[in-house]
C-alpha positions in Angstrom: -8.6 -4.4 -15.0 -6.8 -6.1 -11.6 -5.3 -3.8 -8.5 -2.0 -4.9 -10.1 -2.3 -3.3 -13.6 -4.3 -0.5 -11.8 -1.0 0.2 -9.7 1.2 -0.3 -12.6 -0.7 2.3 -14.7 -0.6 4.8 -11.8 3.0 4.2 -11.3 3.9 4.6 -14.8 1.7 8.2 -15.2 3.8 9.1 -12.0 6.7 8.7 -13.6 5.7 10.4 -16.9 4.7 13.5 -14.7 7.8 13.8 -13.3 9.7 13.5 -16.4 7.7 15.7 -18.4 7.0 18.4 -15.7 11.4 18.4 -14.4 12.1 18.3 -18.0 12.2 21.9 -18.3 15.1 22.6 -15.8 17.5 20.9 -17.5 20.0 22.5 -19.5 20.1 22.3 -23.9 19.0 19.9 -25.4 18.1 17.3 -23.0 14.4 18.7 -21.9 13.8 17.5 -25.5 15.9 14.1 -25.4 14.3 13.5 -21.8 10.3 14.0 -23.0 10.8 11.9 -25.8 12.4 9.0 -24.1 10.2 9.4 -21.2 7.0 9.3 -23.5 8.7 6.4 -25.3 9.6 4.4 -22.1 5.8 5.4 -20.8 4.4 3.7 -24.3 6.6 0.8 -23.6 5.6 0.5 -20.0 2.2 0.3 -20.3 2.2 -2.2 -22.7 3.9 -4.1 -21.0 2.8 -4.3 -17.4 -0.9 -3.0 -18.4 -1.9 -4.1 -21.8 -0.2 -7.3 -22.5 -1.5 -10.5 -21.8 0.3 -12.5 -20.0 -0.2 -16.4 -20.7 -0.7 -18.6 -17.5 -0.3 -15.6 -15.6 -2.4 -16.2 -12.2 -4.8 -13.3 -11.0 -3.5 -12.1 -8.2 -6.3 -11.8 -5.1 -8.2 -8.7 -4.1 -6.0 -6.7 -1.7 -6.9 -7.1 2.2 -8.7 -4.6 4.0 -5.9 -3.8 6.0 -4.0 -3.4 2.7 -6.4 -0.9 1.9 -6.3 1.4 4.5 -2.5 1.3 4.7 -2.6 2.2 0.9 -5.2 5.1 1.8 -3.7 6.4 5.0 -0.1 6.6 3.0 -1.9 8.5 -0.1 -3.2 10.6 2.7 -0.1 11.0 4.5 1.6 11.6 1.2 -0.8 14.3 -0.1 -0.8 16.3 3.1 3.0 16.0 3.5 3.7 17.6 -0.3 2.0 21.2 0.6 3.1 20.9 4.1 6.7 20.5 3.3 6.9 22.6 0.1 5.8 25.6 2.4 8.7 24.5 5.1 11.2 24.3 2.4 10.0 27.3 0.6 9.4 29.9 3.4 11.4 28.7 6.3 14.3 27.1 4.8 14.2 29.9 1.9 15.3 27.2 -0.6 12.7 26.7 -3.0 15.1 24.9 -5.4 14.3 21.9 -3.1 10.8 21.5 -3.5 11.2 19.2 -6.0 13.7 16.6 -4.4 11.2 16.6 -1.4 8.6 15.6 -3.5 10.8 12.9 -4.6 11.5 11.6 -1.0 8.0 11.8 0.3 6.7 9.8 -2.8 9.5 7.4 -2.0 8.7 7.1 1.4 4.7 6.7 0.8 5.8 3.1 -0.7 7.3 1.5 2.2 4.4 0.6 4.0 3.0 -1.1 0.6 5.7 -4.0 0.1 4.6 -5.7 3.7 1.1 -4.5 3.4 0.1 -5.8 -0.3 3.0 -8.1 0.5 4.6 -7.0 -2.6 8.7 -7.2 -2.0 9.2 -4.6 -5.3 8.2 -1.7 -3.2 10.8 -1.8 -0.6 13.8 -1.0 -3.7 11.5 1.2 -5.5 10.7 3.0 -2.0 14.7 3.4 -0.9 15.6 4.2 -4.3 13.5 7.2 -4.2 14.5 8.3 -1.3 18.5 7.9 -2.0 17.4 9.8 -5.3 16.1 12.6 -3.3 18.8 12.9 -0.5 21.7 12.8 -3.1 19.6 15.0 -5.4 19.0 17.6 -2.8 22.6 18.1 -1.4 23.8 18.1 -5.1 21.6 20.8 -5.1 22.8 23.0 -2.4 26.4 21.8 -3.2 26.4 22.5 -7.4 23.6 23.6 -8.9 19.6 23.7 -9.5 19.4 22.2 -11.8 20.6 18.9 -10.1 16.8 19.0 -9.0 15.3 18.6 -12.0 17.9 16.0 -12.7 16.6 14.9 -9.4 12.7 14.9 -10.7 13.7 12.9 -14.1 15.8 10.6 -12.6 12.6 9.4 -10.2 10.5 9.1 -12.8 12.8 7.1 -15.1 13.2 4.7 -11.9 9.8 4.7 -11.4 9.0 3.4 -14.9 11.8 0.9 -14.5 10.3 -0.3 -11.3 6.7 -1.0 -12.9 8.8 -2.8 -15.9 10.2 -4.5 -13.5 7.4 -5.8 -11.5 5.8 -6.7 -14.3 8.7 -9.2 -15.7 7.2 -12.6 -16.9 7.3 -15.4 -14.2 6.9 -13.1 -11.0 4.5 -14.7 -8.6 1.9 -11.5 -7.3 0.3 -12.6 -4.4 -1.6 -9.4 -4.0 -2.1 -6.3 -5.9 
């Protein structure tokens, strides 16, 4: 399987995990509505950017090693800056209902560095998406209700499956994975 599908599959699981874990914070209905459309879109996504074969498509090339470690040292960032942060939010801000939107923005902001570095131009959007999800997600938080931050947390994951369905699209030159 190529670096490209690879990151399309992790990207879509990343999406189904927020989804189906933010699910249960929203009100009625919807935790039900929201599973089920995110498994569907999940199903749909996978075919499409993973299973699929794509006719003509070209192979993209291995990624650098500099790719590599900028891909490594944001994972690392990333997975030091979730505990790190949850603790800040939760102990010294008191404000637990934000834990979740600043999971959002740090998993945002862990793809910036990947458009320029696999020279890949979708994660720039899918990176400031993200974090605009998480910033308006985490003051309609404060300012309404929590349960904007699950909204928050379902909301990412749609756009992350939507992003991966997008890069994916038919036609789009990868030059690396």
């Amino acid at each position: 399987m190529s670096g490209e599908r690879i990151g399309s599959l992790i990207g879509a699981i990343g999406g189904l995990v927020f989804i189906l874990v933010n699910a249960g914070g929203l009100p009625g209905a919807a935790p039900l509505v929201a599973r089920c459309l995110g498994v569907a879109a999940f199903a749909f996504v996978v075919w499409y950017a993973v299973v699929r074969p794509r006719p003509g498509a070209v192979e993209a090339r291995p990624p650098t090693r500099r790719a590599m470690r900028v891909y490594w040292i944001c994972v690392g960032a990333m997975a030091l800056a979730i505990p790190v942060g949850a603790a800040v939010v939760n102990n010294v801000l008191d404000a637990p209902e934000l834990t979740v939107c600043w999971v959002v923005l740090v998993v945002g902001a862990h793809f910036l560095p990947f458009a320029k570095a696999f020279d890949a131009p979708v994660f720039a959007p899918l990176a400031w998406t993200l974090v605009g999800i998480a910033v308006v997600g985490g003051a309609l938080t404060l300012a309404l209700d929590e349960q904007a931050a699950a909204w928050t947390a379902v909301l990412a994951g749609a756009a992350l499956l939507a992003y991966v369905a997008l890069g994916s699209r038919p036609g789009r030159e990868t030059r690396a994975a």
